[in-house]
C-alpha positions as a printed NumPy array, in Angstrom:
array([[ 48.319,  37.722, -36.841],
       [ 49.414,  37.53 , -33.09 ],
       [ 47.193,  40.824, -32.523],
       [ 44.104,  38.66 , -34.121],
       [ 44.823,  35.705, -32.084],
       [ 42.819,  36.762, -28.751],
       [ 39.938,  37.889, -31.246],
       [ 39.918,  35.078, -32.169],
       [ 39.46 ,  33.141, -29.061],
       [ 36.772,  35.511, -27.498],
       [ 34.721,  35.236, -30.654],
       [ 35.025,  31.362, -30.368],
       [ 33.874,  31.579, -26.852],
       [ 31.474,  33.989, -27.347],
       [ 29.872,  31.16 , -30.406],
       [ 30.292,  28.419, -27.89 ],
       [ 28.125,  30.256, -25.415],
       [ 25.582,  31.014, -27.444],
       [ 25.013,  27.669, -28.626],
       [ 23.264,  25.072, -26.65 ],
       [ 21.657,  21.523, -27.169],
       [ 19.446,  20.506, -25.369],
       [ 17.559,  16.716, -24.412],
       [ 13.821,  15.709, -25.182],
       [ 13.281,  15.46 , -21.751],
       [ 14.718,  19.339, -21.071],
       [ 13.411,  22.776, -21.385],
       [ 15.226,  26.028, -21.116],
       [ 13.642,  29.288, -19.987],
       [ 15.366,  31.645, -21.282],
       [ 15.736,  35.451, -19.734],
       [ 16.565,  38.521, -22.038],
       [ 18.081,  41.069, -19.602],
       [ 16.697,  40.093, -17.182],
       [ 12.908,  39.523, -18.474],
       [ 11.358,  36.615, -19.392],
       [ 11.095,  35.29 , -23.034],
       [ 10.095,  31.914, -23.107],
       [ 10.891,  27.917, -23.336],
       [ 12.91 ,  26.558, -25.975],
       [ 14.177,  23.074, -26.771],
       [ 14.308,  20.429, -27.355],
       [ 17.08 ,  20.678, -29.784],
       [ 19.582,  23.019, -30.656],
       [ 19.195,  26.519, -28.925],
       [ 20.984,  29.931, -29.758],
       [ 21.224,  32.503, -27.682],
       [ 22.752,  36.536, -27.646],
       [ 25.815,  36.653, -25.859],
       [ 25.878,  38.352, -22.699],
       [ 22.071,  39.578, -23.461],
       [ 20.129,  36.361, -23.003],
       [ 20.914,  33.406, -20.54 ],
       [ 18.773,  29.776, -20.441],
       [ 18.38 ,  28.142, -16.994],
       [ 17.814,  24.327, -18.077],
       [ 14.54 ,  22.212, -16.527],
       [ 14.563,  18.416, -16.144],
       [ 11.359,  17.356, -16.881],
       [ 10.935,  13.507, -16.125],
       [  9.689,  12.351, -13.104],
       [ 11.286,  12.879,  -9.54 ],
       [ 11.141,  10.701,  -7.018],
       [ 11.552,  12.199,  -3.578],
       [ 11.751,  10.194,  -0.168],
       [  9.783,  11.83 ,   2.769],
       [ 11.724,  11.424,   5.998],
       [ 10.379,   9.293,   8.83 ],
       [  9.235,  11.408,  11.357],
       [  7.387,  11.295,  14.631],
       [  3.167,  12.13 ,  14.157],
       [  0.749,  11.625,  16.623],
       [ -2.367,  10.109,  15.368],
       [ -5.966,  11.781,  15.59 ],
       [ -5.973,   8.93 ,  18.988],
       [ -2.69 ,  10.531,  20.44 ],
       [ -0.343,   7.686,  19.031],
       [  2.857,   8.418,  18.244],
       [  4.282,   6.673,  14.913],
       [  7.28 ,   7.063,  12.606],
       [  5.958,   7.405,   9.098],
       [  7.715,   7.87 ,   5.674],
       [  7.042,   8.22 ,   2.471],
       [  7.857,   8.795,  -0.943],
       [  6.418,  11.34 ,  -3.654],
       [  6.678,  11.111,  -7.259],
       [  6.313,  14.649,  -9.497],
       [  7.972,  16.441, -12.459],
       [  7.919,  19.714, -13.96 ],
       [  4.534,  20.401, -15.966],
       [  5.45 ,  23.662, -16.742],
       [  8.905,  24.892, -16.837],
       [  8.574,  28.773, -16.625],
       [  6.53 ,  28.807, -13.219],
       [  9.219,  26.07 , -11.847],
       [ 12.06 ,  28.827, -12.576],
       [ 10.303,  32.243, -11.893],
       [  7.543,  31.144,  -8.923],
       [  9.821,  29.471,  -6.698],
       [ 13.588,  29.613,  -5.372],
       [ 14.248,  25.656,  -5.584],
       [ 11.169,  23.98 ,  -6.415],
       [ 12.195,  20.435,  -5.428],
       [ 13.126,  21.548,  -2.031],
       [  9.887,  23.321,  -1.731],
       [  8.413,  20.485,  -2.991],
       [ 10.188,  18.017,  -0.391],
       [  9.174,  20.855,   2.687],
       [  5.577,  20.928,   1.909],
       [  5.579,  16.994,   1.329],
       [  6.592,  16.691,   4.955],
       [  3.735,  19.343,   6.309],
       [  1.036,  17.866,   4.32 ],
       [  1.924,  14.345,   5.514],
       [  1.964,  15.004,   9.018],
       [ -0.845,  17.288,   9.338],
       [ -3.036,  14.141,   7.179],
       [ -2.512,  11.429,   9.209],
       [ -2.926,  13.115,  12.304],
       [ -6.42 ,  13.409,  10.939],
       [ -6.711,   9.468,  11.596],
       [ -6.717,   6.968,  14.175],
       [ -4.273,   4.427,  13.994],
       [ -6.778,   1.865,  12.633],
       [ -7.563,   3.674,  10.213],
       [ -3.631,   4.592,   9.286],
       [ -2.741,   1.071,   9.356],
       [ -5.87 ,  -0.037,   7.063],
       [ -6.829,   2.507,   4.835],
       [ -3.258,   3.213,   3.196],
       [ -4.889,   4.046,  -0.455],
       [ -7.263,   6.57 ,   1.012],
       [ -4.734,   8.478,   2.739],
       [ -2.365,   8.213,  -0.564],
       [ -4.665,   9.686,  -2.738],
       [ -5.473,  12.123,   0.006],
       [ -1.674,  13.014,   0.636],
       [ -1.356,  13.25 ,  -3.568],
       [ -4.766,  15.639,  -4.164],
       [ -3.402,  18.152,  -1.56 ],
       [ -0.292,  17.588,  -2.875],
       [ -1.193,  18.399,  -6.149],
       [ -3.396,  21.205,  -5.644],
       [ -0.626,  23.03 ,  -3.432],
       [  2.268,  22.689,  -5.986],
       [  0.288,  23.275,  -9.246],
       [  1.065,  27.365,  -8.772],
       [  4.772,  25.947,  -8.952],
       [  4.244,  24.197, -12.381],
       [  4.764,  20.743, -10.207],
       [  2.608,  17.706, -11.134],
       [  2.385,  15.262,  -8.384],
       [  1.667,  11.863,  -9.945],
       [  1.995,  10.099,  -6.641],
       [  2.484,   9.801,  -3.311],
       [  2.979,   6.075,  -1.278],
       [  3.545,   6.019,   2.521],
       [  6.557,   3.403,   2.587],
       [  6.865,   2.412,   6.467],
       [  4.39 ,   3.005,   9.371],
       [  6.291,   2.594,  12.529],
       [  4.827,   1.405,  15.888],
       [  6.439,   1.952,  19.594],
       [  7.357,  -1.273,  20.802],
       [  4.462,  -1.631,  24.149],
       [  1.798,  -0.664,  21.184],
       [  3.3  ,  -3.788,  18.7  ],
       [  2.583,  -5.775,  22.165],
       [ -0.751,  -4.15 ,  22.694],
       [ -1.832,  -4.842,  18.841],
       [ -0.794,  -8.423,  19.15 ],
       [ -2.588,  -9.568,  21.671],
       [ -5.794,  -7.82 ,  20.126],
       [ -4.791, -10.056,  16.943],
       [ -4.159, -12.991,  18.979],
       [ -7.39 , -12.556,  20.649],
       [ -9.588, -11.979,  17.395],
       [ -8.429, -14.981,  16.223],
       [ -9.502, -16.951,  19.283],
       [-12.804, -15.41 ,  18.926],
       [-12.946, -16.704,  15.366],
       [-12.247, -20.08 ,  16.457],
       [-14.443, -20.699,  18.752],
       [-17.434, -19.478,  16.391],
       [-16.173, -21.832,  13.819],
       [-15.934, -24.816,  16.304],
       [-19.58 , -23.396,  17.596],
       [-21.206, -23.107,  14.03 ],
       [-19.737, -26.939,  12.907],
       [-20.986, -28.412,  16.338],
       [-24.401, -26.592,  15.251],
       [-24.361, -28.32 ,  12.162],
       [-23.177, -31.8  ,  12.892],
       [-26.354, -32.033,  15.51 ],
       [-28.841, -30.85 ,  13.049],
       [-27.539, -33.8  ,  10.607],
       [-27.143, -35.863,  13.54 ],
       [-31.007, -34.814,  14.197],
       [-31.859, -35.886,  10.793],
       [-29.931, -39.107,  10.733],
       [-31.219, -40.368,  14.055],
       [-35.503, -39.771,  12.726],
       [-34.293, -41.419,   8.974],
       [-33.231, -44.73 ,  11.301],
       [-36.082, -44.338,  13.637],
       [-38.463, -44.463,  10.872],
       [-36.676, -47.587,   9.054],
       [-35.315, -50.319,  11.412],
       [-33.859, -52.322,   8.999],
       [-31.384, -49.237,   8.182],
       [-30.038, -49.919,  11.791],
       [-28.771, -53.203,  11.061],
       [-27.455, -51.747,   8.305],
       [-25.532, -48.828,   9.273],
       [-24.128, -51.728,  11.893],
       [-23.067, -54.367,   9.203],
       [-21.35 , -51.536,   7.466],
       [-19.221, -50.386,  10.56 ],
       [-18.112, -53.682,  11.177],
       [-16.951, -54.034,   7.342],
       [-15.102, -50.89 ,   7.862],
       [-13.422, -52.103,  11.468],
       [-12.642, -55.42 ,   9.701],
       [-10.922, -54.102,   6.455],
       [ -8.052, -52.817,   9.179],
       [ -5.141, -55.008,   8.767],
       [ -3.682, -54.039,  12.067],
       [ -7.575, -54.431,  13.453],
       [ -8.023, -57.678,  15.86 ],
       [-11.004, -56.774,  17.161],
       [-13.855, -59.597,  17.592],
       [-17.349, -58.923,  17.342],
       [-20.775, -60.441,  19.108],
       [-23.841, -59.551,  17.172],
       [-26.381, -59.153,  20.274],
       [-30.031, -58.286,  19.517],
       [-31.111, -55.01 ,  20.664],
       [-34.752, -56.986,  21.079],
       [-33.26 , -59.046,  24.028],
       [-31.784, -56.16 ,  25.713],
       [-35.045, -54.446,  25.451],
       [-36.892, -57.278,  26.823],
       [-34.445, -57.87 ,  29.782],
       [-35.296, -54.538,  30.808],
       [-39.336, -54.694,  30.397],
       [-38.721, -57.717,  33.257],
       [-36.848, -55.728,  35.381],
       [-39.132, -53.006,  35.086]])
């Protein structure tokens, strides 16, 4: 019995090593000597001891920041951008077998692609067309990983930052746009109020009796003014004009 005990215990390890379980969200490629023999799971998974081993792949989604890092825009601006990328494994065997460490690779490339992109645009364009340059950053993304078995899903650029004398620079060209706006409104409602101002003034030329009026109702309006002490003459416009057909 003592002779069987060791047996024992290698057989036992030998079962336990050969038996693996694994998640719905993993995959394991397994290698027979050396040589590829396919993906198994999820589930419970046996393998040959000491012939075949399993190398387990996560496949839900990743999500990976991009460092900030210094790019000079298409207009010779430098900025601090960061991002973040979101992939997972589409197909486990190339993930194992094409590359060393495919998030790493992932991550390195990620960092080339995003600073070679936006050094395709000027700074206007960085700061305003964020989508385009997303779904830019996550084709070429895509495209470059899919030998790796990597769908990207996404990519977002998280912070764009500016040096300090351009933030200055940029404000005053905000400042001043809205100036500009301004003083067209202002224009365009001065434009208006004289072309109703036009129109009132040939209504009351054509209908005298709207005149006196227009007057009876501003004096209503004066005199509803609690605080209002205000006295009024009425003084026909008729004896002004005549005072000045003498004089003339």
């Amino acid at each position: 019995m003592t002779l069987m005990l060791p047996g024992i215990v290698i057989v036992t390890i030998l079962l336990f090593s050969c038996v693996k379980i694994l998640n719905e969200y993993e995959r394991g490629v397994v290698f027979r000597l050396g040589n590829f023999t396919g993906v198994r799971g999820p589930g419970l998974i046996l393998l040959i001891p000491a012939i075949e081993k399993m190398q387990k792949v996560d496949l839900r989604v990743v999500t990976m920041d991009v460092p900030s890092q210094d790019i000079i825009t298409k207009d010779n601006v430098t900025v601090k951008v960061n991002g973040v990328v979101y992939f997972r494994v589409s197909h486990p065997s190339k993930a194992v077998i094409s590359v060393a460490n495919y998030i790493h690779a992932t991550g390195q490339i990620a960092q080339t692609t995003l600073r070679s992109v936006i050094g395709q645009y000027e700074l206007d364009e960085v700061l305003a067309h964020r989508d385009e340059i997303n779904s830019k950053l996550q084709s070429i993304l895509d495209e470059l990983t899919e030998p790796w078995g990597i769908k990207v899903t996404n990519v977002e650029l998280k912070a764009i930052d500016l040096p300090e004398q351009m933030q200055r620079v940029i404000g005053r060209q905000a400042e001043a746009e809205r100036e500009k706006r301004a003083k067209i409104i202002s224009a365009d409602g001065e434009l208006q109020a004289s072309k109703k101002l036009a129109e009132a003034a040939e209504v009351l030329g054509k209908q005298k009796e709207a005149i006196t009026l227009r007057y009876l109702d501003t004096m209503r309006e004066i005199s509803t003014n609690s605080k209002n002490s205000a006295t009024f003459f009425p003084f026909p416009m008729e004896m002004i004009k005549g005072l000045q057909d003498k004089i003339q």
